[in-house]
C-alpha positions as CSV (number, residue, x, y, z in Angstrom):
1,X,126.2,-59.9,-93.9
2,X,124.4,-60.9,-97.0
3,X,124.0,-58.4,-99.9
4,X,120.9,-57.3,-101.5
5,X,122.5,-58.4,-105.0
6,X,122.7,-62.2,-103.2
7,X,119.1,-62.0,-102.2
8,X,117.7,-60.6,-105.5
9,X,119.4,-63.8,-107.1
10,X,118.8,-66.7,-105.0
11,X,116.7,-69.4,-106.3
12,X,112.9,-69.2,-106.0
13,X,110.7,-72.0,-106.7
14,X,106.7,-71.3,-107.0
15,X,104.4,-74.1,-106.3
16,X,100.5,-73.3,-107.3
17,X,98.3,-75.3,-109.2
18,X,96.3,-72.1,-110.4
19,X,98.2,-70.7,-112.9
20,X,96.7,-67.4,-112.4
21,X,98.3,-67.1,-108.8
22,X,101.9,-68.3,-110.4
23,X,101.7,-65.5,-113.0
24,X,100.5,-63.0,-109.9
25,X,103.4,-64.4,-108.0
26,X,106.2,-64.3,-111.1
27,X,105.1,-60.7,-111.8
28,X,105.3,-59.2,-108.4
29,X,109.2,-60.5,-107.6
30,X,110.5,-59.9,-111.2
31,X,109.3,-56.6,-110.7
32,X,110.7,-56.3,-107.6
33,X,114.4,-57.1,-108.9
34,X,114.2,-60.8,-108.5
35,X,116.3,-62.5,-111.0
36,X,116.2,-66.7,-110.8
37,X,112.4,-67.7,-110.4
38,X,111.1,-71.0,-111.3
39,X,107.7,-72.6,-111.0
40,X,105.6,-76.0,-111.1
41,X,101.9,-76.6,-111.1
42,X,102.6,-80.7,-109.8
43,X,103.6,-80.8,-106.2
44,X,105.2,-84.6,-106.9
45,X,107.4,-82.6,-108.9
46,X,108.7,-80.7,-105.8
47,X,111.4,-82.3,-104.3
48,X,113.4,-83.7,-107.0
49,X,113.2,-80.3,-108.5
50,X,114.6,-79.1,-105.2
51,X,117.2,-81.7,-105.0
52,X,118.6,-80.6,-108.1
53,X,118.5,-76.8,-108.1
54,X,118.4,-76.5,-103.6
55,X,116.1,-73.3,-103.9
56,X,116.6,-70.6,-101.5
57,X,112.7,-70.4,-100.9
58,X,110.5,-72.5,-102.2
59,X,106.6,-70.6,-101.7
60,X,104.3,-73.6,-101.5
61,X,100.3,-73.3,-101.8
62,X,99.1,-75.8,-99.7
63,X,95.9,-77.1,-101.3
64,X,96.6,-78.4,-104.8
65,X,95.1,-81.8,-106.3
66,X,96.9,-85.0,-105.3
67,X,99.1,-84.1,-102.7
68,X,99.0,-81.2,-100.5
69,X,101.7,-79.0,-99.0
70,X,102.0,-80.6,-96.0
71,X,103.1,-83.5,-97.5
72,X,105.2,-81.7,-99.9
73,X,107.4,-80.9,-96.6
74,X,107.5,-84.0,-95.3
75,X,109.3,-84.8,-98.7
76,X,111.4,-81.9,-98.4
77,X,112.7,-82.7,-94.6
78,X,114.4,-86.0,-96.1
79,X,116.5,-83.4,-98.3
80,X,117.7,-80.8,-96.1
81,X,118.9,-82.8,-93.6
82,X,119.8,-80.1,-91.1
83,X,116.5,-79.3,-90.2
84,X,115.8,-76.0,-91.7
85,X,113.6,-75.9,-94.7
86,X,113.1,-73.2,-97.0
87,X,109.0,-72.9,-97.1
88,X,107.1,-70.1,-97.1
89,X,103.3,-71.4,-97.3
90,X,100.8,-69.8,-99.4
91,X,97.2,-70.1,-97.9
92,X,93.8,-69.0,-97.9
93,X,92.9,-71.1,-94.7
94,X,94.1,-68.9,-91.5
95,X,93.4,-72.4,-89.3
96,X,96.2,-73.5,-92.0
97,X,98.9,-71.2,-90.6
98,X,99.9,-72.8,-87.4
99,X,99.5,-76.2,-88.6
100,X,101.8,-75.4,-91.4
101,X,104.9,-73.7,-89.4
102,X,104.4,-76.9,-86.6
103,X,105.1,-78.7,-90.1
104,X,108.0,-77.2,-90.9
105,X,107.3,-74.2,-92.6
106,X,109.7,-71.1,-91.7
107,X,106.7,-68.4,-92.7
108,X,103.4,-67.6,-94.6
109,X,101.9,-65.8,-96.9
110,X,97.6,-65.1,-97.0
111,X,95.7,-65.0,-99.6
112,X,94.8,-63.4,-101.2
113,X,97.8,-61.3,-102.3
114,X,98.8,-58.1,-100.4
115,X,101.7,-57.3,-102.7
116,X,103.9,-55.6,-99.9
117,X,103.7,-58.1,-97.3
118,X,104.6,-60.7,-100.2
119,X,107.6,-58.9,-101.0
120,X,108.5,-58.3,-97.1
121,X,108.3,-61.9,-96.3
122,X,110.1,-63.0,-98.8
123,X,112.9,-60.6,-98.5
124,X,113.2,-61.6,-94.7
125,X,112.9,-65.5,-95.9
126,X,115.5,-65.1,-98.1
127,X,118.0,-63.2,-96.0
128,X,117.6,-65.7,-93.4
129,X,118.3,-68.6,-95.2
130,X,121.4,-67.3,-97.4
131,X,122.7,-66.3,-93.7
132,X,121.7,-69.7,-92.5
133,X,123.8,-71.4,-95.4
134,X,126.8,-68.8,-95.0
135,X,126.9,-69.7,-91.2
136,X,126.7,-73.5,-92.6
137,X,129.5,-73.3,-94.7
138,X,131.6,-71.2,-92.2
139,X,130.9,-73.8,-89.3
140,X,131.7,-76.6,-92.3
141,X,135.4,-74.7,-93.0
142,X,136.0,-74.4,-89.3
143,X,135.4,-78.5,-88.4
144,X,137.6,-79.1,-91.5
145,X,140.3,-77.0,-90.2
146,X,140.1,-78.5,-86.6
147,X,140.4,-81.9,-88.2
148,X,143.2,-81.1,-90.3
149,X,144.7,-79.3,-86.9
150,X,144.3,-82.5,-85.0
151,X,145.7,-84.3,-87.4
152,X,149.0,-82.6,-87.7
153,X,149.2,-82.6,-83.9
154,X,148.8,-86.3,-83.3
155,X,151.9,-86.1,-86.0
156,X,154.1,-84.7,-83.2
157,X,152.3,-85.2,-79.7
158,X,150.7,-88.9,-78.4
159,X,147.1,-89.5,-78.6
160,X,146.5,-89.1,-75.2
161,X,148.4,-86.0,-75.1
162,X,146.0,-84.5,-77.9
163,X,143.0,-85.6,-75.8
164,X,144.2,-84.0,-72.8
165,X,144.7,-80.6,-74.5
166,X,141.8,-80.8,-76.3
167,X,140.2,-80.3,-72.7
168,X,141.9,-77.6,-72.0
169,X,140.5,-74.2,-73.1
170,X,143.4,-72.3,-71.6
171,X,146.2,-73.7,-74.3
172,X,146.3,-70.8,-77.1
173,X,148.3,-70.4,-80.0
174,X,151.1,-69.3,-77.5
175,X,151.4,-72.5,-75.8
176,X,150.7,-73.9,-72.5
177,X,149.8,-72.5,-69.2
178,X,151.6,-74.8,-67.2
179,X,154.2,-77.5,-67.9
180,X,152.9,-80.6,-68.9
181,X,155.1,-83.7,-67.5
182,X,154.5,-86.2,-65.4
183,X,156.9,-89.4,-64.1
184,X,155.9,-92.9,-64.8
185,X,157.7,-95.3,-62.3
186,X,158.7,-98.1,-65.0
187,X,158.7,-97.9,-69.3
188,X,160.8,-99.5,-71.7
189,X,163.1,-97.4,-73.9
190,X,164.4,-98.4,-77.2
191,X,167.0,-96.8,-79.9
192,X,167.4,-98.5,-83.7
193,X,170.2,-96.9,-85.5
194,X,171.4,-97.8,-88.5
195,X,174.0,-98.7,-88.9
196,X,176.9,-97.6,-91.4
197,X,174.0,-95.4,-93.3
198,X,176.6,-93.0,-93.8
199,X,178.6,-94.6,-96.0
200,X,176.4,-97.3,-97.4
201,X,174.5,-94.0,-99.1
202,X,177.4,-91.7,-99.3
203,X,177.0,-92.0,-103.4
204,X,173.5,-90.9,-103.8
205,X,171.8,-88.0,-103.8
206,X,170.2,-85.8,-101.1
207,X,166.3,-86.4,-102.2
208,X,167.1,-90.4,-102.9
209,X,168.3,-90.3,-99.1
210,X,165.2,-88.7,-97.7
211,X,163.2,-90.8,-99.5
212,X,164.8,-94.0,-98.5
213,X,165.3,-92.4,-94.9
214,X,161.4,-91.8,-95.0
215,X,160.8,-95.8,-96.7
216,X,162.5,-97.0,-94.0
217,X,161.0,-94.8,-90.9
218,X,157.2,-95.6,-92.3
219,X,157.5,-98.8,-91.9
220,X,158.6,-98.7,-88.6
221,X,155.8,-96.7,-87.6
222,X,153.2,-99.2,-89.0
223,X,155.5,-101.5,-86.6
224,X,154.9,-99.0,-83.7
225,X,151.9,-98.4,-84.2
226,X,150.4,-102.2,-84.6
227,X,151.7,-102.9,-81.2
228,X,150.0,-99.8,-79.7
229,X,153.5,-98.1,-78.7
230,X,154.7,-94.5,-78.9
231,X,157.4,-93.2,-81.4
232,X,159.3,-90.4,-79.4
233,X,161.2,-89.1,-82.3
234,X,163.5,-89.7,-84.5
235,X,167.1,-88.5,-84.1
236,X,169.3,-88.4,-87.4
237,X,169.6,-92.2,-88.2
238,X,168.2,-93.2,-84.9
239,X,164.7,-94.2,-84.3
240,X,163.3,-93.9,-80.6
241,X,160.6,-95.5,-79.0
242,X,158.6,-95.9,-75.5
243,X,156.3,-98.3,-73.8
244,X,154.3,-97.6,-71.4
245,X,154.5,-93.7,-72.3
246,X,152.5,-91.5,-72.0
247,X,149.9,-94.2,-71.6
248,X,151.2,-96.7,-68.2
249,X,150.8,-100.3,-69.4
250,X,151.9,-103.8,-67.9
251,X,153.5,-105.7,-70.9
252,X,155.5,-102.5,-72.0
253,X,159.0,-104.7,-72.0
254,X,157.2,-107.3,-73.9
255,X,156.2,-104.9,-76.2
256,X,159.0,-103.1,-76.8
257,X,160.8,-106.5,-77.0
258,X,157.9,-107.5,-79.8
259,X,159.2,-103.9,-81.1
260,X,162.5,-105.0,-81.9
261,X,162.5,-107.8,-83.3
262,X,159.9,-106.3,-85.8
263,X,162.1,-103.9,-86.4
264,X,164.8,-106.2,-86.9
265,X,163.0,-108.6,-89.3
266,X,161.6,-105.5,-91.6
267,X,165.1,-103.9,-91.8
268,X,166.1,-106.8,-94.1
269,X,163.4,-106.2,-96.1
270,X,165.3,-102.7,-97.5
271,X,168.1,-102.9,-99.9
272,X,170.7,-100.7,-99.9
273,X,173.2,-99.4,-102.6
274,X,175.6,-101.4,-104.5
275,X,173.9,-104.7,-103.6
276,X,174.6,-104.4,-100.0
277,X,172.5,-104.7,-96.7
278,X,171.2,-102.4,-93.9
279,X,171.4,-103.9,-90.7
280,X,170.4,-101.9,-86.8
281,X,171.9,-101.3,-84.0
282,X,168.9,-101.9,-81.3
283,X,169.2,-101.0,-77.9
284,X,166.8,-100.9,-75.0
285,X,166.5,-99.8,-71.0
286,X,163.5,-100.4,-68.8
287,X,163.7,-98.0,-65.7
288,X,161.5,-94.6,-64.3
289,X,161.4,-91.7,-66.8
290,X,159.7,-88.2,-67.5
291,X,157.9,-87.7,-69.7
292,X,156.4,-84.3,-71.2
293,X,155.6,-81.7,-73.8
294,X,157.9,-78.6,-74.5
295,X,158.1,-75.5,-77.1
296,X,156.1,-72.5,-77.1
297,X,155.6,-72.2,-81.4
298,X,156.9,-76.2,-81.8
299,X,155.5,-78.6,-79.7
300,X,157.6,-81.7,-79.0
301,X,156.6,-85.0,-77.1
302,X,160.1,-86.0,-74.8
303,X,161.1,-88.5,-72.8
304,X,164.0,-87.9,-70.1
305,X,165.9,-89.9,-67.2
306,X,169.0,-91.9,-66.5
307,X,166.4,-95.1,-68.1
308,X,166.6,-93.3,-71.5
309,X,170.3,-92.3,-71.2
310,X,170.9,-96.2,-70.9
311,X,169.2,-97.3,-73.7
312,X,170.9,-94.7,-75.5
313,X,174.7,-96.5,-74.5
314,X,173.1,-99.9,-75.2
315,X,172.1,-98.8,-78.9
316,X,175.5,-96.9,-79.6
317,X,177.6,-99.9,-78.1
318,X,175.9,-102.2,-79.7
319,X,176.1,-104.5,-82.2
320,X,175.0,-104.3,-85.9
321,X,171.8,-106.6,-86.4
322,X,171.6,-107.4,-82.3
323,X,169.4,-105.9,-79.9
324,X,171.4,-105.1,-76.7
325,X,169.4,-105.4,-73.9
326,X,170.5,-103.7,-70.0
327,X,170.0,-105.9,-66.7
328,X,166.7,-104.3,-65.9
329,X,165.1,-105.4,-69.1
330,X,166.5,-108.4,-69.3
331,X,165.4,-109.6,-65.6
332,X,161.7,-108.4,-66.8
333,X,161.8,-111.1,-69.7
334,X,164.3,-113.6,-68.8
335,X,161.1,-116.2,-68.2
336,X,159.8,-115.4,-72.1
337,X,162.6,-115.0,-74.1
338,X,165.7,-115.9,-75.4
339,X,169.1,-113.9,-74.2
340,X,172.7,-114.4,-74.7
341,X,174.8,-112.8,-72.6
342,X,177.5,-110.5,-74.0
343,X,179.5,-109.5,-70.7
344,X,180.1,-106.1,-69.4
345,X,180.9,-102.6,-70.8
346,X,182.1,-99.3,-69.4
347,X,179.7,-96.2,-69.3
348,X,180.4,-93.0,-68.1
349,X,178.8,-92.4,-64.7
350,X,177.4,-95.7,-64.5
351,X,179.9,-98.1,-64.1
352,X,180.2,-101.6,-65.7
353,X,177.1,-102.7,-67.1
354,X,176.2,-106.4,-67.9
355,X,174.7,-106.5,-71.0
356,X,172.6,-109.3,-72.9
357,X,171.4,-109.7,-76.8
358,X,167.2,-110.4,-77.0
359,X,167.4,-113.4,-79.3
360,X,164.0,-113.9,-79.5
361,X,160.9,-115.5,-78.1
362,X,160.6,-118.6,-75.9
363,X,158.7,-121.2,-77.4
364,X,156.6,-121.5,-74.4
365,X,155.9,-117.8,-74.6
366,X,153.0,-116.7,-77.3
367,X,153.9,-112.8,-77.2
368,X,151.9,-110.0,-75.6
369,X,148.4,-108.7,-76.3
370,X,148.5,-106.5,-79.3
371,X,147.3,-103.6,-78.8
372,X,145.9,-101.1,-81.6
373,X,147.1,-97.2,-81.8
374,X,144.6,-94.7,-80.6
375,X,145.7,-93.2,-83.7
């Protein structure tokens, strides 16, 4: 609701070539309580006046010497953009009236004065437009807010995800409905960790670790993201990673194989204490998995299955600066890149698994299609 003390000190601006009918006008709204009035006899002056001050209500005679009020609106239309403009004509012409609220005007005033209907329709004018510009500013604060929202979502759930909710006029600040999962009948998952970072920072301080924890971590997701993949999350000194999740696509081996060797190659890039080196321990599974979003207060993007467990083991039994690759992977890029076998391990519930290290690329092979983030 807007307050009479807001209306009585909006800007007025008074547009009259006769200076006897600006003095009328001044006379009758500083005696009504009206505070911040202005006026002009030169209609070209108008709109840059308007541009500088935005007048709540600009009253605008319409016949004046070198340009008109009707063109003095089509002037004022450029600046208020939304579409509403804050006219109240001032005529002696009734046939005026019609032509002049087609042109944009939101009301008039006759001629010549009737001192109550002046004061009536600009009272009205003005709470109207002050209620216009507070639902403006309100609609302006809530977009902002649903940006900033969206924002900090697509931190912690996949585009797609985001898209999907944003679809759904049931979600609330409780959470969802229904579950949201669904299985995807081949992706590619793959674990970095780093290796030793224990005891390669065990000397410095907790903020120097975050902040070289958060270096390291935000470069990968400029990796991740250039090739159009999803980070899952990141688990102490482990960083994980899917292809082909939440959004199914062909070349998700050869992307997550693009992946690590990024990865590899900008791990070097990072010094670590006392002059020594990082190096990762990469491992990766291609196989079925869930995928889905849980928490009621913090939403999490997942991944699930035997495929991820897998990768999991190939990372942890890995080797430091190698990417340890599982059968299933490496019989989906065999043809395009270059493996060296590393024999056979133990894993619980699984058996013995042949294992391989992703060396690189074949020189016949020129890499997948890069694909951008819908980020």
């Amino acid at each position: 609701m807007v307050g009479s003390a807001e209306i009585l000190n909006a800007g007025i601006l008074i547009v009259d070539d006769q200076a006897a009918n600006v003095l009328l006008l001044e006379r009758m709204l500083r005696g009504a309580g009206y505070t911040s009035i202005a006026s002009t006899g030169h209609p070209q002056q108008v709109c840059e006046l308007h541009r500088q001050n935005r007048y709540s209500l600009i009253l605008l005679d319409l016949q004046m010497p070198g340009m008109d009020g009707f063109q003095v609106m089509e002037g004022l239309k450029e600046i208020e953009t939304d579409g509403y403009t804050p006219v109240l004509v001032v005529t002696a012409q009734p046939a005026h009236k019609l032509r002049a609220l087609r042109a944009g005007a939101r009301d008039f005033v006759s001629k010549p004065f009737d001192l109550a209907e002046v004061l009536m329709r600009v009272h009205n004018m003005l709470e109207v437009r002050l209620l216009h510009l507070a639902s403006k500013k309100l609609y302006d604060q809530v977009a902002a807010e649903q940006k900033v929202s969206e924002r900090l979502l697509l931190n912690v759930l996949p585009h797609a995800i985001v898209e999907r909710l944003k679809h759904r006029p049931d979600v609330t600040a409780h959470g969802f409905p229904e579950i949201i999962a669904e299985s995807f009948p081949e992706a590619t998952i793959l674990f970095a960790g780093l290796h030793d970072f224990s005891r390669l920072t065990e000397g410095m301080a907790a903020v120097e670790v975050v902040g070289l924890l958060n270096k390291i971590y935000s470069s990968f997701d400029v990796l991740v993201q250039s090739l159009g993949l999803e980070k899952i999350k990141i688990i102490g000194e482990s960083y994980m990673l899917a292809g082909g999740v939440p959004m199914p696509r062909p070349d998700h081996a050869e992307a997550i194989a693009e992946a690590a060797l990024a990865l590899q190659r900008e791990i070097a890039r990072h010094d670590a204490p006392n002059q020594e080196t990082f190096s990762l321990r990469i491992g990766i599974n291609t196989g079925p998995v869930v995928a889905g979003v849980i928490g009621q207060t913090k939403f999490s993007f997942d991944v699930w299955g035997e495929t991820v467990n897998t990768a999991w083991h190939m990372e942890t039994y890995g080797a430091p600066g190698h990417i340890q690759v599982n059968e299933t992977t490496y019989d989906r890029l065999c043809h395009k890149y270059v493996f060296e076998s590393r024999g056979e391990f133990y894993v619980k519930d699984q058996g013995e698994l042949k294992t391989y290290f992703l060396k690189g690329r074949k020189p016949s092979f020129s890499g997948p299609l890069v694909k951008q983030s819908l980020r």
